[in-house]
ROKELO-874569 format. One record per residue (C-alpha): residue in one letter; x, y, z. Coordinates in steps of 0.001 Angstrom, whole numbers, padded with zeros to 6 digits, always signed. Layout:
AXYZ;...
***
This chain:
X-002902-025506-018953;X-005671-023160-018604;X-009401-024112-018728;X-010975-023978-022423;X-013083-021322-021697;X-010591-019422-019434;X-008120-019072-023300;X-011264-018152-025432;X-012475-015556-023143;X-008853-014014-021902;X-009048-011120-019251;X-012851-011090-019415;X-013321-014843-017605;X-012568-012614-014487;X-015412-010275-015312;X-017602-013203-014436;X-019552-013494-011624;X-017338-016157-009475;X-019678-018851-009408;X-019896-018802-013251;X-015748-019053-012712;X-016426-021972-011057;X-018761-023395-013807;X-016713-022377-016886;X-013616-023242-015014;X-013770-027053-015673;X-010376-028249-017012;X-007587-030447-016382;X-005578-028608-014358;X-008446-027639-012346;X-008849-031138-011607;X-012818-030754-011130;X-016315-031853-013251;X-019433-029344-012757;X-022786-031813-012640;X-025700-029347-012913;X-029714-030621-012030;X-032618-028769-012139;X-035698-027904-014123;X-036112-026555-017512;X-039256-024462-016984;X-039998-024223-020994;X-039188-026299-023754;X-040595-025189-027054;X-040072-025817-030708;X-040908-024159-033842;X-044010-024957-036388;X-044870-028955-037274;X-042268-029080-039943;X-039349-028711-037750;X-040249-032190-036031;X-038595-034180-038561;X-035181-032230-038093;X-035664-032915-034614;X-036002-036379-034311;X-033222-037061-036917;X-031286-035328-035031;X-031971-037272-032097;X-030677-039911-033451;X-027217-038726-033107;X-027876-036717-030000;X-028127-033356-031713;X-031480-032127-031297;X-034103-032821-028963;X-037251-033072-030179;X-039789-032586-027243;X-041102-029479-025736;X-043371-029221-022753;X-043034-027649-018806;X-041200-028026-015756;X-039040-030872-017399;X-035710-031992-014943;X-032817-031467-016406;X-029272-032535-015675;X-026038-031172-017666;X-022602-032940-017150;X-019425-031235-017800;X-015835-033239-017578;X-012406-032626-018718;X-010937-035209-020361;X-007519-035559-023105;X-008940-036559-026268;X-006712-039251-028862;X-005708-036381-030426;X-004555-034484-027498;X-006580-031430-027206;X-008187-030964-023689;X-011541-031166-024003;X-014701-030534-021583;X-017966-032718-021873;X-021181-030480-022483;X-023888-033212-022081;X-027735-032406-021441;X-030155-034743-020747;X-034084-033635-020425;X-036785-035590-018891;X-037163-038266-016203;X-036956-042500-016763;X-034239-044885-018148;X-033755-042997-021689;X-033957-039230-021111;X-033501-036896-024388;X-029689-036084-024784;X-027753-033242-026313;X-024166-034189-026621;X-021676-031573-027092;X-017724-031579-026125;X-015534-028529-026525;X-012215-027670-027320;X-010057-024232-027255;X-008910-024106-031368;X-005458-022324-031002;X-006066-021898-034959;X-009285-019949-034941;X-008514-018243-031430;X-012205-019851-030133;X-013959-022428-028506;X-014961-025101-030844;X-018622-027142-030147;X-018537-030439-031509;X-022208-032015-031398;X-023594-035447-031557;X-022014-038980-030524;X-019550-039052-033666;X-018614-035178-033729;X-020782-034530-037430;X-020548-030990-036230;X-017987-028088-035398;X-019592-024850-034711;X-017350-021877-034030;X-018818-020263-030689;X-018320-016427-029665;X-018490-015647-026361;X-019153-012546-024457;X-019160-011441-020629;X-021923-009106-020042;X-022020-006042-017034;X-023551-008273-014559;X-021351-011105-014676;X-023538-013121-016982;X-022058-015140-019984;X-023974-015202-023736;X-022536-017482-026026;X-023442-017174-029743;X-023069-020230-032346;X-021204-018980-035590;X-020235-021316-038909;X-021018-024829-038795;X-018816-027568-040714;X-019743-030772-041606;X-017325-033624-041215;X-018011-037854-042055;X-015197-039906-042597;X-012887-037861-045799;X-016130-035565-046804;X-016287-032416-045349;X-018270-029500-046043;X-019079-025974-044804;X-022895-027138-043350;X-025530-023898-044910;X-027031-021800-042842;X-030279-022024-044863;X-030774-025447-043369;X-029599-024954-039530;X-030036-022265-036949;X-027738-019858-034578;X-028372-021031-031249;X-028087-017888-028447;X-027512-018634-024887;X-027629-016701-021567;X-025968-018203-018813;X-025967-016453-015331;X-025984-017257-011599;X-029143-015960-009179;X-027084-014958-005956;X-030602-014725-004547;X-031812-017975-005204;X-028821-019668-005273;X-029338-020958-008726;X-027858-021188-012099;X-030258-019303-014702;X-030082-020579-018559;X-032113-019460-021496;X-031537-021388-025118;X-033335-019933-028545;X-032130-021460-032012;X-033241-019727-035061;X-033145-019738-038618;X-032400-016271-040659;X-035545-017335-042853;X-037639-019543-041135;X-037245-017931-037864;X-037563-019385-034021;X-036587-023712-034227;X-036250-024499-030579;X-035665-022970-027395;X-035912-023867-023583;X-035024-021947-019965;X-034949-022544-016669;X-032739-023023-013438;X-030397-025854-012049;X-027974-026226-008962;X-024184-027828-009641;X-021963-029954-007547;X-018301-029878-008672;X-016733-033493-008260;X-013197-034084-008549;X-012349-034973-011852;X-009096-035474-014018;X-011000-037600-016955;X-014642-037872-018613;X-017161-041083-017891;X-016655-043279-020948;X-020748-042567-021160;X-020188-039226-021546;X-017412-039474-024432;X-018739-038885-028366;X-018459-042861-030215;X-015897-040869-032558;X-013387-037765-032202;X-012785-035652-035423;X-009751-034052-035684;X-010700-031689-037866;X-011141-027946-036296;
***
């Protein structure tokens, strides 16, 4: 089985630069995590009424709701099989130092349906967000967040943009400095920038043929 990312992107995963193959290449068949440490440089947010969203979103590990400079940084990526039998890669950050960082949980999935990686986000999977992804010249990766959908227990609901944002990220590796490079803005059509951070981190690739139970949302949705 190829890697999640490997299906959404086709012939341009070999456009990347080899050590973001070796990042993005986390799967199953790979049988290797990528644990990534470092430093984001920048955290920001938007004006004083988007600390609200923030912290409720915290709750869930959706949003994180401080902002501040040269914060460490950690991101943990594992394959694992979830109940319903989809591979699926751990995308969880966690931002500051002590027992409780900040987290931002995320797992992914390839959606054979919609031809795409799908994001869910938070501890019980609230969240799918359709991601497009696109290889750039230099071997860089920019991933875009499209529609968002809603899901608790039967409801489910197309989520509006009016009240979320399109997150934009730039992922690339520094040859130079030996370094991974990220940069994260979310923004809303109307309101404009919501939250945002960049900076650098190394990665170790462990062996790996399942996900920490830590690391695994409370609750899986099935729904794509």
């Amino acid at each position: 089985m190829t890697a999640v990312f490997a299906l959404a992107l086709g012939e341009q995963f070999e456009r990347l630069h080899p050590m973001m193959q070796k990042r993005f290449g986390v799967g199953l068949d790979a049988g290797y995590g990528c644990v990534g440490t470092g430093t984001m440089t920048r955290i920001r947010r938007g004006p004083w009424w988007t600390v609200p969203f923030l912290w409720i979103g915290r709750i869930r590990n959706i949003l994180v709701p401080i902002q501040g400079e040269n914060v460490p940084f950690s991101i943990e990526n594992y394959p694992y099989r979830d109940p319903f039998g989809r591979e699926t890669v751990t995308f969880v950050r966690s931002y500051g130092a002590g027992p409780r960082p900040h987290r931002f949980d995320a797992t992914m999935i390839y959606s054979e349906r919609a031809g795409r990686v799908i994001d869910y986000l938070g501890t019980h999977q609230h969240l799918a967000v359709d991601l497009d992804l696109t290889v750039n010249d230099d071997g860089s990766l920019v991933l875009l967040s499209d529609a968002q959908r809603f899901y608790e227990g039967p409801f489910a609901f197309r989520f509006p943009m009016l009240f979320s944002g399109r997150a934009e990220l730039h992922e690339s590796y520094d040859d130079e400095a030996r370094l991974y490079r990220m940069k994260l803005e979310v923004r809303n059509r109307w309101f404009g920038f919501l939250f945002g951070y960049e900076g650098t981190f190394s990665c170790d690739f462990p062996d790996a043929l399942d996900a920490p139970a830590r690391l695994k949302p409370r609750r899986h949705e099935r729904r794509e």
